[in-house]
mmCIF file as Biopython writes it, N, C-alpha, C and O atoms, coordinates in Angstrom:
data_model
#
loop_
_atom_site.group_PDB
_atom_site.id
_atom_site.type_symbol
_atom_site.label_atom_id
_atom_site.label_alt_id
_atom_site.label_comp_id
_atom_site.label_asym_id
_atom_site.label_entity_id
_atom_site.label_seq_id
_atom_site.pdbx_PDB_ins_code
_atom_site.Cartn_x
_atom_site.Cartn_y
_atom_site.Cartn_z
_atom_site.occupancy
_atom_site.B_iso_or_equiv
_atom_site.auth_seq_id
_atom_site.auth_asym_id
_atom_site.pdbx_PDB_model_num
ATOM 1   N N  . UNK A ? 1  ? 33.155  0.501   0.450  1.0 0.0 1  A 1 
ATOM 2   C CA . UNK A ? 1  ? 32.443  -0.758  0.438  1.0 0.0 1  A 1 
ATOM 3   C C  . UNK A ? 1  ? 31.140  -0.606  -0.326 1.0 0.0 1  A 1 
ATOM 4   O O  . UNK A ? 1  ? 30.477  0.385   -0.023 1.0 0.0 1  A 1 
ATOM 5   N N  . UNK A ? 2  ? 30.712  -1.315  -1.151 1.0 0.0 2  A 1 
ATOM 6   C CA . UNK A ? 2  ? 29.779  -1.648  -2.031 1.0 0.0 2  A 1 
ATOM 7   C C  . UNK A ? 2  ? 28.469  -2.220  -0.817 1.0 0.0 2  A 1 
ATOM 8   O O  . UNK A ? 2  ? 28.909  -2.691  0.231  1.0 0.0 2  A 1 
ATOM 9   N N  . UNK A ? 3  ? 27.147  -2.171  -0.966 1.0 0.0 3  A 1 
ATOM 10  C CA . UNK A ? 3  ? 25.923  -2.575  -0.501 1.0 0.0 3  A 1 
ATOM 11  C C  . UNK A ? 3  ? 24.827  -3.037  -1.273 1.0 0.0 3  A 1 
ATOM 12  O O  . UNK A ? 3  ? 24.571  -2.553  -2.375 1.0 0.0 3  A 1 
ATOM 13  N N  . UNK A ? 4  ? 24.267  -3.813  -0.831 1.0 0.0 4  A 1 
ATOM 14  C CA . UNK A ? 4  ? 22.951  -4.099  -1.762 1.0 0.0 4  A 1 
ATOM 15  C C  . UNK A ? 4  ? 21.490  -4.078  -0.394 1.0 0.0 4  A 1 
ATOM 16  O O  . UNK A ? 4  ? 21.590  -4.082  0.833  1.0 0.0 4  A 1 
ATOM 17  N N  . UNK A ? 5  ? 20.538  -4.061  -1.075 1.0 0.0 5  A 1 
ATOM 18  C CA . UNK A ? 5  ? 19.253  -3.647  -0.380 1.0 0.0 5  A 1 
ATOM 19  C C  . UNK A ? 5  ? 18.320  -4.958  -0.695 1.0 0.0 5  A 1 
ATOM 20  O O  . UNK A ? 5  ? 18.015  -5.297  -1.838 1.0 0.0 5  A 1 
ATOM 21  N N  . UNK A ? 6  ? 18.053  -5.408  0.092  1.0 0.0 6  A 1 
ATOM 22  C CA . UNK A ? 6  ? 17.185  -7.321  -0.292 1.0 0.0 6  A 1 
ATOM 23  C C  . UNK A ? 6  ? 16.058  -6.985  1.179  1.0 0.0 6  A 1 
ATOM 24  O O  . UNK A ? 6  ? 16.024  -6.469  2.296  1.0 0.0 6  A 1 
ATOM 25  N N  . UNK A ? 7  ? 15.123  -7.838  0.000  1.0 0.0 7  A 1 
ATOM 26  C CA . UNK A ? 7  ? 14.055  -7.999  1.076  1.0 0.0 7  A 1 
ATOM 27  C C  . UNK A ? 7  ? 13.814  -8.602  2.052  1.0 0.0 7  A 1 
ATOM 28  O O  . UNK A ? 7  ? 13.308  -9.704  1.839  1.0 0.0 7  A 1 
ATOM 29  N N  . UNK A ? 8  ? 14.025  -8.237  3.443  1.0 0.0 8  A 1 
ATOM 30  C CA . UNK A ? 8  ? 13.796  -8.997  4.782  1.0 0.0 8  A 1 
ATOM 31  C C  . UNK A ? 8  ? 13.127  -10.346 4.515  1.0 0.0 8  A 1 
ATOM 32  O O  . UNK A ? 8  ? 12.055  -10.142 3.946  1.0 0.0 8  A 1 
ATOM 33  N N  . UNK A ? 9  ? 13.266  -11.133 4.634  1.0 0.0 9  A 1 
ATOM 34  C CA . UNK A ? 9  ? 12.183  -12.713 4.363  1.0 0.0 9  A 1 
ATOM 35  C C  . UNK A ? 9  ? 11.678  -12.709 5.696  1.0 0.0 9  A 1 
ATOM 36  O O  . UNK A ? 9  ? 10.493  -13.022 5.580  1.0 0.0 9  A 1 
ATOM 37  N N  . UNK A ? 10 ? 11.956  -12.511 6.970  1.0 0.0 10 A 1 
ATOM 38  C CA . UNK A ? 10 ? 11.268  -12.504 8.053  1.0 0.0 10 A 1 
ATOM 39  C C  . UNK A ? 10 ? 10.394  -11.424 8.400  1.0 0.0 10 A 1 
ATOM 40  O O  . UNK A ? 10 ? 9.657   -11.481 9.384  1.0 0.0 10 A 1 
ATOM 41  N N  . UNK A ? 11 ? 10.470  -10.111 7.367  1.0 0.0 11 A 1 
ATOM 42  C CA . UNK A ? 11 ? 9.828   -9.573  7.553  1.0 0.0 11 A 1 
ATOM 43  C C  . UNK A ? 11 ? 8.097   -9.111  7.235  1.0 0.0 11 A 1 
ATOM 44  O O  . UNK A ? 11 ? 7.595   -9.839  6.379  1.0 0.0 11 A 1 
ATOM 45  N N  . UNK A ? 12 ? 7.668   -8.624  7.488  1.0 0.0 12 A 1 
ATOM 46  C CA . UNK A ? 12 ? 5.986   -8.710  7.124  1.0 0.0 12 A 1 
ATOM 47  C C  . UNK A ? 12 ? 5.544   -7.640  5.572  1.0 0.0 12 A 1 
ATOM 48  O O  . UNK A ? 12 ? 5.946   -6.486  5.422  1.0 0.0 12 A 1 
ATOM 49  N N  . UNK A ? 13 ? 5.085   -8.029  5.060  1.0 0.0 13 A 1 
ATOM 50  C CA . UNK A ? 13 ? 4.792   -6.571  4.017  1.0 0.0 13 A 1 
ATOM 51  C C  . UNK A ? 13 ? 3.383   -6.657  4.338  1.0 0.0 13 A 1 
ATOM 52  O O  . UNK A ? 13 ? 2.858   -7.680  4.776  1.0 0.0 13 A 1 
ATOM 53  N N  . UNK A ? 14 ? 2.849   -5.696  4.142  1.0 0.0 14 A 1 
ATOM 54  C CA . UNK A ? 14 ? 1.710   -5.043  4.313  1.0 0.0 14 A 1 
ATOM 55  C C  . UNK A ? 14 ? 0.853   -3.604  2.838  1.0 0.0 14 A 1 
ATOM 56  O O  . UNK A ? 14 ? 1.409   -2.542  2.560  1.0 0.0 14 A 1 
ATOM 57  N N  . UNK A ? 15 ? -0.319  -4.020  2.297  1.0 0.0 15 A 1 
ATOM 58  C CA . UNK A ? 15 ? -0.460  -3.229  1.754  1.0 0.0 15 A 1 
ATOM 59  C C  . UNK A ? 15 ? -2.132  -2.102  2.368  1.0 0.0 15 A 1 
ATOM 60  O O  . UNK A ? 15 ? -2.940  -2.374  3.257  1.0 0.0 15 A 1 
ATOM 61  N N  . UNK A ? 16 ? -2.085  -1.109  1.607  1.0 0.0 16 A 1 
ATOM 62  C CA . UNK A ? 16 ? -3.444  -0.114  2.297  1.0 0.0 16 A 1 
ATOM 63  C C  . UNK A ? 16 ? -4.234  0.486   0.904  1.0 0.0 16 A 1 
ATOM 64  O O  . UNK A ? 16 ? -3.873  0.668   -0.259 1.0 0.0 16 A 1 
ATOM 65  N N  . UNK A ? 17 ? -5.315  0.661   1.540  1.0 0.0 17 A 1 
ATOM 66  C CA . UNK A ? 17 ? -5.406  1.911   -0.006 1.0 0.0 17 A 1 
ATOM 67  C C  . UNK A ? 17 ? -6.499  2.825   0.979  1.0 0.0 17 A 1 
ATOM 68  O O  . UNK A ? 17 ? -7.362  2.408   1.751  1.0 0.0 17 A 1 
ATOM 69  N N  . UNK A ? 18 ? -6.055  4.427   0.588  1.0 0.0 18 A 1 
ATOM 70  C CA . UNK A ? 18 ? -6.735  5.450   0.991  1.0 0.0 18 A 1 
ATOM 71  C C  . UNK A ? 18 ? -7.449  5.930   -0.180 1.0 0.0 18 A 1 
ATOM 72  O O  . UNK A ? 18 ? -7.203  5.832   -1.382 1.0 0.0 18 A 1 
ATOM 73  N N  . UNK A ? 19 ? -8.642  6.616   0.642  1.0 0.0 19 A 1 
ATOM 74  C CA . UNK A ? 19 ? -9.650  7.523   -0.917 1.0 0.0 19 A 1 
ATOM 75  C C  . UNK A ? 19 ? -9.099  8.501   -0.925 1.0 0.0 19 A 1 
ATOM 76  O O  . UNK A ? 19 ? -9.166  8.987   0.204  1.0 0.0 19 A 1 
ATOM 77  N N  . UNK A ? 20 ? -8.179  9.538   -2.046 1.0 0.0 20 A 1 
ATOM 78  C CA . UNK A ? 20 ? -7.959  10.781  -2.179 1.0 0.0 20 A 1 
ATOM 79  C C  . UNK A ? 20 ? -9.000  11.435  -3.298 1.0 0.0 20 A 1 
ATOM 80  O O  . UNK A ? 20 ? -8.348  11.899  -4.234 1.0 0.0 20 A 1 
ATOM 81  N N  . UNK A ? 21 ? -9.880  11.539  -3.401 1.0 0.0 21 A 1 
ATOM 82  C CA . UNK A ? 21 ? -11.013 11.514  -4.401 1.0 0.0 21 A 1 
ATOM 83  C C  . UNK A ? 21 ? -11.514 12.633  -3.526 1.0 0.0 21 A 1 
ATOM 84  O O  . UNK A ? 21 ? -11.606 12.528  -2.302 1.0 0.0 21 A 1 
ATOM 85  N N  . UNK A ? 22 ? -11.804 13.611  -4.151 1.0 0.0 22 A 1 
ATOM 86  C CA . UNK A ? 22 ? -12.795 15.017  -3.462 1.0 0.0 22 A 1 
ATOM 87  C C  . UNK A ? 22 ? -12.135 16.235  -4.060 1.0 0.0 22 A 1 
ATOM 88  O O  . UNK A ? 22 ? -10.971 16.288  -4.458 1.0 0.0 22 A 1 
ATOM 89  N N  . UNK A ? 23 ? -12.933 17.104  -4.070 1.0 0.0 23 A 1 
ATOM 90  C CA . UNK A ? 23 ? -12.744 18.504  -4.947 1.0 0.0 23 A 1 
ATOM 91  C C  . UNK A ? 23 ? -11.814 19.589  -3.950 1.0 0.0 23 A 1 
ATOM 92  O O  . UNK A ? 23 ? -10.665 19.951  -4.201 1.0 0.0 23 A 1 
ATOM 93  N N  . UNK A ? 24 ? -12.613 19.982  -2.799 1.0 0.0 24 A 1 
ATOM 94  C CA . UNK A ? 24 ? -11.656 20.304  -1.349 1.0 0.0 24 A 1 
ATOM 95  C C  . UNK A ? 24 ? -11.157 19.916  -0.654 1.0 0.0 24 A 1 
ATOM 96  O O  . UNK A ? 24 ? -10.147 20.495  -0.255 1.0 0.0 24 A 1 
ATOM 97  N N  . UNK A ? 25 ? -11.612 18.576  -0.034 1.0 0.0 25 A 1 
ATOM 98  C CA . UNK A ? 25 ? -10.552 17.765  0.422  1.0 0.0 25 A 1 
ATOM 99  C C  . UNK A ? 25 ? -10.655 16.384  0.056  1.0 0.0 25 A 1 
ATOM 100 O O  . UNK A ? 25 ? -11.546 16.001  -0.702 1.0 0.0 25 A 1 
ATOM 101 N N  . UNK A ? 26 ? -9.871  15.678  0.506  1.0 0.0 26 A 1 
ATOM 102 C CA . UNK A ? 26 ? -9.818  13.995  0.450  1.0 0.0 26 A 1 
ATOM 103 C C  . UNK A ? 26 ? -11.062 13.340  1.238  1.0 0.0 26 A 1 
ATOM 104 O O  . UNK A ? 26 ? -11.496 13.711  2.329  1.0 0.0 26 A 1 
ATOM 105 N N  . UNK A ? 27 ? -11.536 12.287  0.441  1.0 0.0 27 A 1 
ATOM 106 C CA . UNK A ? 27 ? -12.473 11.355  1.244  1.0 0.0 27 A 1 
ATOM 107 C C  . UNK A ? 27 ? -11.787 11.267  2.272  1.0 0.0 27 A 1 
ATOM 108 O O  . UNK A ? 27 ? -12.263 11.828  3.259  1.0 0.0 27 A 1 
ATOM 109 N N  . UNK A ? 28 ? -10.509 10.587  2.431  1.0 0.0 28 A 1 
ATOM 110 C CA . UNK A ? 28 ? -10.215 9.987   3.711  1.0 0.0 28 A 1 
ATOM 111 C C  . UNK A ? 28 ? -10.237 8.715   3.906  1.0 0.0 28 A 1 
ATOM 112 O O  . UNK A ? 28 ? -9.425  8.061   4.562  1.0 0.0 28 A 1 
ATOM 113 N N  . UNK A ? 29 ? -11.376 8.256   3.214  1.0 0.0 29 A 1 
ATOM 114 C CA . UNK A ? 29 ? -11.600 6.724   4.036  1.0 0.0 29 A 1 
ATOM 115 C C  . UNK A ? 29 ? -10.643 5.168   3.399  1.0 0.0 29 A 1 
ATOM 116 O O  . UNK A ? 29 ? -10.488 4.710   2.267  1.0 0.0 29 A 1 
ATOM 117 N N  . UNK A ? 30 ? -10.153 4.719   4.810  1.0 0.0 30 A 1 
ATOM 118 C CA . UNK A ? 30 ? -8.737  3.886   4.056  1.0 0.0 30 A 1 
ATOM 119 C C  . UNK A ? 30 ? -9.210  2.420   4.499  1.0 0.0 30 A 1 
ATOM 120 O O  . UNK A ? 30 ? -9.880  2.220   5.512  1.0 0.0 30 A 1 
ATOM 121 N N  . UNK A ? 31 ? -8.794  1.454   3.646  1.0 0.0 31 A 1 
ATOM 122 C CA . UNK A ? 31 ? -8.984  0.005   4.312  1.0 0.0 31 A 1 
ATOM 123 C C  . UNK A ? 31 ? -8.259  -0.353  5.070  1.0 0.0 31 A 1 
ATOM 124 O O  . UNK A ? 31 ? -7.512  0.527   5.498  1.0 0.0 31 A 1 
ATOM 125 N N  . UNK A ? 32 ? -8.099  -1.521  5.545  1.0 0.0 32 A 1 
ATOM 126 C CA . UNK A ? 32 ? -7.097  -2.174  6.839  1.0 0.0 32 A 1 
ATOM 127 C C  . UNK A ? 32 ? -5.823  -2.194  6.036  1.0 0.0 32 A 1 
ATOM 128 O O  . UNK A ? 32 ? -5.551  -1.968  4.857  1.0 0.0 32 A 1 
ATOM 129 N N  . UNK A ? 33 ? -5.112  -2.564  7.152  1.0 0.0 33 A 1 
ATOM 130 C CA . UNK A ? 33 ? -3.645  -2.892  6.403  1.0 0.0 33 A 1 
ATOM 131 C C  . UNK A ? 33 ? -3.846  -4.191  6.384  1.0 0.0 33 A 1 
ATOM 132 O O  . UNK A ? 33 ? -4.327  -4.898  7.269  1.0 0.0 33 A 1 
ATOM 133 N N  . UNK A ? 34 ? -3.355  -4.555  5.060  1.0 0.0 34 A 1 
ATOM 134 C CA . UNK A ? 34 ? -4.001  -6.030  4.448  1.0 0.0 34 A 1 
ATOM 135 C C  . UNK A ? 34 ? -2.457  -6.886  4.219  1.0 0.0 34 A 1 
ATOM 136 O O  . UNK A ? 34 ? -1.298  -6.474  4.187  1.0 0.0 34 A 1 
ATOM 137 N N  . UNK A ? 35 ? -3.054  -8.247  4.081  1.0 0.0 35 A 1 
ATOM 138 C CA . UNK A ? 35 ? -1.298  -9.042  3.896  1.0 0.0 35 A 1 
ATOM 139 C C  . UNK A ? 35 ? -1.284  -9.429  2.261  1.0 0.0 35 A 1 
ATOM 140 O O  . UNK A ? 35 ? -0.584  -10.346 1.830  1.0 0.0 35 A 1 
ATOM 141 N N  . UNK A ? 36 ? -2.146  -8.611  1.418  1.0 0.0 36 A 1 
ATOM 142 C CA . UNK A ? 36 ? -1.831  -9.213  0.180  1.0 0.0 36 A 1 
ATOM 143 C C  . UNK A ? 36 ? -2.249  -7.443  -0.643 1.0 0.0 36 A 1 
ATOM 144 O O  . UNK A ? 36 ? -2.925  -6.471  -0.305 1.0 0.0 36 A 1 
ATOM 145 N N  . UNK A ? 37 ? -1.320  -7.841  -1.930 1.0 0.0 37 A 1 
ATOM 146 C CA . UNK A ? 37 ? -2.090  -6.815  -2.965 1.0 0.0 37 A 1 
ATOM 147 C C  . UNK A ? 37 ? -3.181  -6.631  -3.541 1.0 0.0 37 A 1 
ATOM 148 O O  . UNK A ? 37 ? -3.630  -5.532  -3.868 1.0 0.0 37 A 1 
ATOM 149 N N  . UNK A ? 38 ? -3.687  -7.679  -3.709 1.0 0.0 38 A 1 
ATOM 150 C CA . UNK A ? 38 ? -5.124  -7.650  -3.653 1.0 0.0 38 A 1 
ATOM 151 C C  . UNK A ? 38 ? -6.444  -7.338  -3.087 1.0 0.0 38 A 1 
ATOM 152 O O  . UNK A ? 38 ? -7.496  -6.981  -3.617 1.0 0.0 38 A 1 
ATOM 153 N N  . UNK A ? 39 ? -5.985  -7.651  -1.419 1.0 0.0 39 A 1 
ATOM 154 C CA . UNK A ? 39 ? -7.007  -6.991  -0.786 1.0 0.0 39 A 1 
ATOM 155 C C  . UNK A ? 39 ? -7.934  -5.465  -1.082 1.0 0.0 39 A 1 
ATOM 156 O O  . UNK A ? 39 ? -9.117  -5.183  -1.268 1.0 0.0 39 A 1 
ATOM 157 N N  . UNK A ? 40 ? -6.548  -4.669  -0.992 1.0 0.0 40 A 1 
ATOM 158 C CA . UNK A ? 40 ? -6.758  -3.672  -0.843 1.0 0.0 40 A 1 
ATOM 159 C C  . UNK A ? 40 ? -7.663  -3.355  -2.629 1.0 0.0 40 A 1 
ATOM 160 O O  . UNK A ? 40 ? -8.507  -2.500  -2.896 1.0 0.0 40 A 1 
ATOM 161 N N  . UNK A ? 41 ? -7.188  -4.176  -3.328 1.0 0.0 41 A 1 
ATOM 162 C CA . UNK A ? 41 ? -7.436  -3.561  -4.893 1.0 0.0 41 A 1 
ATOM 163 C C  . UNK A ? 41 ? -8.928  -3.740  -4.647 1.0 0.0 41 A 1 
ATOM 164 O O  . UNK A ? 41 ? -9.712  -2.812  -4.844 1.0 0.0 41 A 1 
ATOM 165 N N  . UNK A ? 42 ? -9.361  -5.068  -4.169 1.0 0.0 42 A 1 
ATOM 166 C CA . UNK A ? 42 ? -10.591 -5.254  -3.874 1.0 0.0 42 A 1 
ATOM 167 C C  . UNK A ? 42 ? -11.468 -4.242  -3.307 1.0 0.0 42 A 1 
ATOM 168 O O  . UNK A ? 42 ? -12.609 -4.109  -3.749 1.0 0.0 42 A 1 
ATOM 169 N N  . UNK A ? 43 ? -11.034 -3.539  -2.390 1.0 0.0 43 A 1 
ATOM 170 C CA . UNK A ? 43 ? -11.806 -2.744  -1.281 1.0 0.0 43 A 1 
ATOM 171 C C  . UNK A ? 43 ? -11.848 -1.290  -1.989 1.0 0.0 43 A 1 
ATOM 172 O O  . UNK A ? 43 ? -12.810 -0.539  -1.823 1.0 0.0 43 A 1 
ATOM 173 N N  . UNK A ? 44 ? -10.415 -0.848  -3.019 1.0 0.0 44 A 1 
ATOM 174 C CA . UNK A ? 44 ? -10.334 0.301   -3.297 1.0 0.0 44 A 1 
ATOM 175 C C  . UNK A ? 44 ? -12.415 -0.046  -4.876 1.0 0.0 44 A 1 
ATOM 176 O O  . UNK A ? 44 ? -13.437 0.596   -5.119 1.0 0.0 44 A 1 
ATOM 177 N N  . UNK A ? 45 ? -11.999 -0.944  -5.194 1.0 0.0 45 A 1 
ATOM 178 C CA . UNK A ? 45 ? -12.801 -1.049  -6.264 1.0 0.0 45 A 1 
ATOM 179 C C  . UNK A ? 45 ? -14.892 -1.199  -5.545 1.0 0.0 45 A 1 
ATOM 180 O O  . UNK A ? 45 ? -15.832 -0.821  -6.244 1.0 0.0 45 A 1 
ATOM 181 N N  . UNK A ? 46 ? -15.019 -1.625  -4.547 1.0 0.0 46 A 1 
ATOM 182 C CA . UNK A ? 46 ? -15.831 -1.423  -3.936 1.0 0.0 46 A 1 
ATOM 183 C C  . UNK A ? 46 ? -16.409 -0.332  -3.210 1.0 0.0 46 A 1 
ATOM 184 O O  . UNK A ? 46 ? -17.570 -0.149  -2.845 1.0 0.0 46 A 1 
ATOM 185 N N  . UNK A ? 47 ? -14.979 0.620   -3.018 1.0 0.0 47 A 1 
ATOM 186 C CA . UNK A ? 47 ? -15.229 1.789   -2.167 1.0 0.0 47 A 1 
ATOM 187 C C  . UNK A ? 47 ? -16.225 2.794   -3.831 1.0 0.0 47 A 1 
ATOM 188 O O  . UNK A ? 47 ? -17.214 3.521   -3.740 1.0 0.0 47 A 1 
ATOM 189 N N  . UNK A ? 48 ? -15.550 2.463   -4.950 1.0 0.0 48 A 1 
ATOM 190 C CA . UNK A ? 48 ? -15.671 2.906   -5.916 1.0 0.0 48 A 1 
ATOM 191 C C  . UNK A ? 48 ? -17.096 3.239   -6.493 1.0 0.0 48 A 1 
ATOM 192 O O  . UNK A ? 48 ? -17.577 4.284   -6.931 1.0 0.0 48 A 1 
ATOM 193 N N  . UNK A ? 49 ? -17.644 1.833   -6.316 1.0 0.0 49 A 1 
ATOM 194 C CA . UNK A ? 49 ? -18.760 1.071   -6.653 1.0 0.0 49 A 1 
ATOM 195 C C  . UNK A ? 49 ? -19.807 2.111   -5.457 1.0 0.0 49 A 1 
ATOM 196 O O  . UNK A ? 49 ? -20.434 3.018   -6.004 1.0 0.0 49 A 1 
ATOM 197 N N  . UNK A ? 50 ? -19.942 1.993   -4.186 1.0 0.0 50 A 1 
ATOM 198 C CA . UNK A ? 50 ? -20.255 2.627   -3.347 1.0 0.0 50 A 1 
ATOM 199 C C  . UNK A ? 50 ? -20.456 4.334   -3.125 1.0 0.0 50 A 1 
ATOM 200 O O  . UNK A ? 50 ? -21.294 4.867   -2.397 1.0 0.0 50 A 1 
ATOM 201 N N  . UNK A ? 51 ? -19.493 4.968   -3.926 1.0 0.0 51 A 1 
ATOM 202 C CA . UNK A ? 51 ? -19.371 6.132   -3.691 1.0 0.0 51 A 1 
ATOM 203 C C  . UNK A ? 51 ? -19.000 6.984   -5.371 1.0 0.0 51 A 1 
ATOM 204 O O  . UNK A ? 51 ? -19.544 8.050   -5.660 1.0 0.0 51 A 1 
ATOM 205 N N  . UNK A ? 52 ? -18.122 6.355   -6.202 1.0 0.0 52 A 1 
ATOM 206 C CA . UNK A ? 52 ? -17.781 6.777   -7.025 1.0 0.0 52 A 1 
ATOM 207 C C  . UNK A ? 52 ? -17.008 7.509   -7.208 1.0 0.0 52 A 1 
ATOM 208 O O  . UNK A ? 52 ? -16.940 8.386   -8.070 1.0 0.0 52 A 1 
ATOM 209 N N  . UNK A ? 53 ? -16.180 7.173   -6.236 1.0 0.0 53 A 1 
ATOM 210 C CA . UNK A ? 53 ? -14.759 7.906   -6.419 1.0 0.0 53 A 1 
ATOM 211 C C  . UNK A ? 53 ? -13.603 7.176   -6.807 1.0 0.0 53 A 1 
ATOM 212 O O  . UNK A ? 53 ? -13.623 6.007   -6.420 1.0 0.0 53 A 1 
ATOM 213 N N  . UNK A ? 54 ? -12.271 7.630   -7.671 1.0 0.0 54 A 1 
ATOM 214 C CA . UNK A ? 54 ? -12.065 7.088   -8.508 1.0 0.0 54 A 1 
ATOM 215 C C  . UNK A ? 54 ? -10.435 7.071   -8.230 1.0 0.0 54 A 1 
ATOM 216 O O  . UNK A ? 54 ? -9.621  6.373   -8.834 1.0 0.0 54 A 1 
ATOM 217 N N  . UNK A ? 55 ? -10.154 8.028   -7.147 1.0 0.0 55 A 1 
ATOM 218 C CA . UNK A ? 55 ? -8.451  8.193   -6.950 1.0 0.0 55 A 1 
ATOM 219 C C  . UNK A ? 55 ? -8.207  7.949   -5.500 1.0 0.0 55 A 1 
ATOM 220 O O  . UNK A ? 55 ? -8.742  8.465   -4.519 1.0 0.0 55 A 1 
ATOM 221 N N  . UNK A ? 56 ? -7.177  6.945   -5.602 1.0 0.0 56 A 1 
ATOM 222 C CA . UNK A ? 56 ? -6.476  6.475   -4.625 1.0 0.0 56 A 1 
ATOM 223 C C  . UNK A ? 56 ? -5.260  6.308   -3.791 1.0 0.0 56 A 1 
ATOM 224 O O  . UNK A ? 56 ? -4.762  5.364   -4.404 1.0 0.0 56 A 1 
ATOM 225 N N  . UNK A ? 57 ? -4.608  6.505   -3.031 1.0 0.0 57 A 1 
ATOM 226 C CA . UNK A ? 57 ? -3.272  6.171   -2.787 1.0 0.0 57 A 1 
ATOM 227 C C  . UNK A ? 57 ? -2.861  4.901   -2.298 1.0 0.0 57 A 1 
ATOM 228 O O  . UNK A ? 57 ? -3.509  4.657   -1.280 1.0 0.0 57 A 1 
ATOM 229 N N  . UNK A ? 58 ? -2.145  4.072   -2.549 1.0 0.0 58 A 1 
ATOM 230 C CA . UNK A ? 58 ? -1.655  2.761   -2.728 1.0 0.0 58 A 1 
ATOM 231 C C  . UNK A ? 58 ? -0.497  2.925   -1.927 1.0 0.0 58 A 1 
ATOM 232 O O  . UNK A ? 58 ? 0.548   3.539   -2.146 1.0 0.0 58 A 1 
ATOM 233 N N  . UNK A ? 59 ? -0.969  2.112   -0.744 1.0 0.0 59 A 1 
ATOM 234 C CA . UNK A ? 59 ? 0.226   2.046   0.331  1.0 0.0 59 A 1 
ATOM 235 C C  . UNK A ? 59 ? 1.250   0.699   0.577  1.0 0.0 59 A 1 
ATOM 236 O O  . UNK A ? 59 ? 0.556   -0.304  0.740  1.0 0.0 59 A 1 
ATOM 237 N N  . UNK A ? 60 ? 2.709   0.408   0.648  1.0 0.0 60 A 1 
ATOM 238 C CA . UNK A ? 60 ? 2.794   -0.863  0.331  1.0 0.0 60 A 1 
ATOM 239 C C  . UNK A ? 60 ? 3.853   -0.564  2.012  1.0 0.0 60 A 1 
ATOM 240 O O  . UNK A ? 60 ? 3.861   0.568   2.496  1.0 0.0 60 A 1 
ATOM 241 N N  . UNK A ? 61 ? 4.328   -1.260  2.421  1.0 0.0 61 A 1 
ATOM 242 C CA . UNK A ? 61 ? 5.187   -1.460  3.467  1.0 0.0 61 A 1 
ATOM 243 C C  . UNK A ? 61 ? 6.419   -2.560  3.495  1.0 0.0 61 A 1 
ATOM 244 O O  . UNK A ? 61 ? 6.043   -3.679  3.145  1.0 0.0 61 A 1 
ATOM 245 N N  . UNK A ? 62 ? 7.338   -2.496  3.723  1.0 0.0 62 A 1 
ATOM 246 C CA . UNK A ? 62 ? 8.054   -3.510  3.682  1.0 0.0 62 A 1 
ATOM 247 C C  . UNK A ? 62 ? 9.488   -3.620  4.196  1.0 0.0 62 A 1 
ATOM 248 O O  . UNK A ? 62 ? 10.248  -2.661  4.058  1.0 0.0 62 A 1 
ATOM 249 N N  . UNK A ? 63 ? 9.907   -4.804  4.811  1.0 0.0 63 A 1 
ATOM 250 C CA . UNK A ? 63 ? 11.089  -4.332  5.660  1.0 0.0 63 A 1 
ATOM 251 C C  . UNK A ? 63 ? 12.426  -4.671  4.816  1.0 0.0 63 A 1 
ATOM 252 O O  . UNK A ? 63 ? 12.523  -5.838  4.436  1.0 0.0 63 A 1 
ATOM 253 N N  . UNK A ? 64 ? 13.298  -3.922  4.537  1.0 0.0 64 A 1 
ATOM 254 C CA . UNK A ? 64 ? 14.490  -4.640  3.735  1.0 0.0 64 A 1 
ATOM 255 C C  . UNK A ? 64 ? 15.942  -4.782  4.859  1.0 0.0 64 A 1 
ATOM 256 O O  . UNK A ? 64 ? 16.068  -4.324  5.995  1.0 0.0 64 A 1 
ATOM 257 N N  . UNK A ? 65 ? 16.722  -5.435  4.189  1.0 0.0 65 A 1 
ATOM 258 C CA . UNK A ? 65 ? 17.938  -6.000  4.987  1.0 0.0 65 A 1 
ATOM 259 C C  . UNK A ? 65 ? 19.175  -5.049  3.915  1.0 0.0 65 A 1 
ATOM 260 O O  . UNK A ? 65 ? 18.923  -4.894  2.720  1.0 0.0 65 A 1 
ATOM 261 N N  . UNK A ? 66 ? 20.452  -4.493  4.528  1.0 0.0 66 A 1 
ATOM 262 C CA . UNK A ? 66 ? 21.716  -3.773  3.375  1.0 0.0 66 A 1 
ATOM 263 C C  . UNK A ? 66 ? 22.695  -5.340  3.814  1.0 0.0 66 A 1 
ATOM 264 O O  . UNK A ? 66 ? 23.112  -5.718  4.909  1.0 0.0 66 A 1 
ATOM 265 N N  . UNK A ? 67 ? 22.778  -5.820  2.760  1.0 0.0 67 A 1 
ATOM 266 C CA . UNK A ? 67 ? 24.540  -6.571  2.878  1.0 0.0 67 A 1 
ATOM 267 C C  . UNK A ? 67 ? 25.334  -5.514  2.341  1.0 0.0 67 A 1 
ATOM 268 O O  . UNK A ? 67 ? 25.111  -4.515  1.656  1.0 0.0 67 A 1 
ATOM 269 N N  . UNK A ? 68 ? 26.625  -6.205  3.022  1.0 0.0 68 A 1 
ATOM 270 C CA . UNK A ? 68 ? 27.758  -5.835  2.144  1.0 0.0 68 A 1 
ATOM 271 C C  . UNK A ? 68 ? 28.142  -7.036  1.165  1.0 0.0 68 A 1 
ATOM 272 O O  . UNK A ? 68 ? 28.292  -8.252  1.279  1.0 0.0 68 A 1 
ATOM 273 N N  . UNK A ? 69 ? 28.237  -5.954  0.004  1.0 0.0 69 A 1 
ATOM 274 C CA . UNK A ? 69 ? 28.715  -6.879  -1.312 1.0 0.0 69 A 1 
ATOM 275 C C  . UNK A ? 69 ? 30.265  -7.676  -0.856 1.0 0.0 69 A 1 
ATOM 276 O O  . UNK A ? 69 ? 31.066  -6.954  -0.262 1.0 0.0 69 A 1 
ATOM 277 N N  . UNK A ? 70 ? 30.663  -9.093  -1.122 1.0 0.0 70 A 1 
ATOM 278 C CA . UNK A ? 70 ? 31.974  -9.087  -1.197 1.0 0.0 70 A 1 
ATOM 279 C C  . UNK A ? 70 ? 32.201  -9.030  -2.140 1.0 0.0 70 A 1 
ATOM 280 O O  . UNK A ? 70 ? 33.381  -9.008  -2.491 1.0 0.0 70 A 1 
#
């Protein structure tokens, strides 16, 4: 049987962004889990502005549904 992978519509997506910026270790410091892509772009670019760090990890979440193909 054949499957396909589709995005939950009832489900929630969620995005984050963490600071990985530091020589020994990671800043650490992450924003909320936000309901848009933007948020986070916002907060990563402020954290930026604030501190000057420049690398991030970009967290996205999201629930998917498998049909079966007929």
């Amino acid at each position: 049987m054949d499957y396909r992978v589709v995005l939950d519509p009832a489900g929630e997506r969620t995005w984050k962004g963490r600071c990985v910026s530091g020589d020994e270790e990671d800043c650490g410091a992450e924003s909320l889990v936000l309901g848009s892509e933007q948020a986070p772009t916002d907060w990563m670019a402020v954290h930026t502005k604030q501190t000057g760090h420049e690398r991030f990890e970009r967290i996205y979440k999201d629930y998917a549904l498998v049909r079966k193909v007929e």
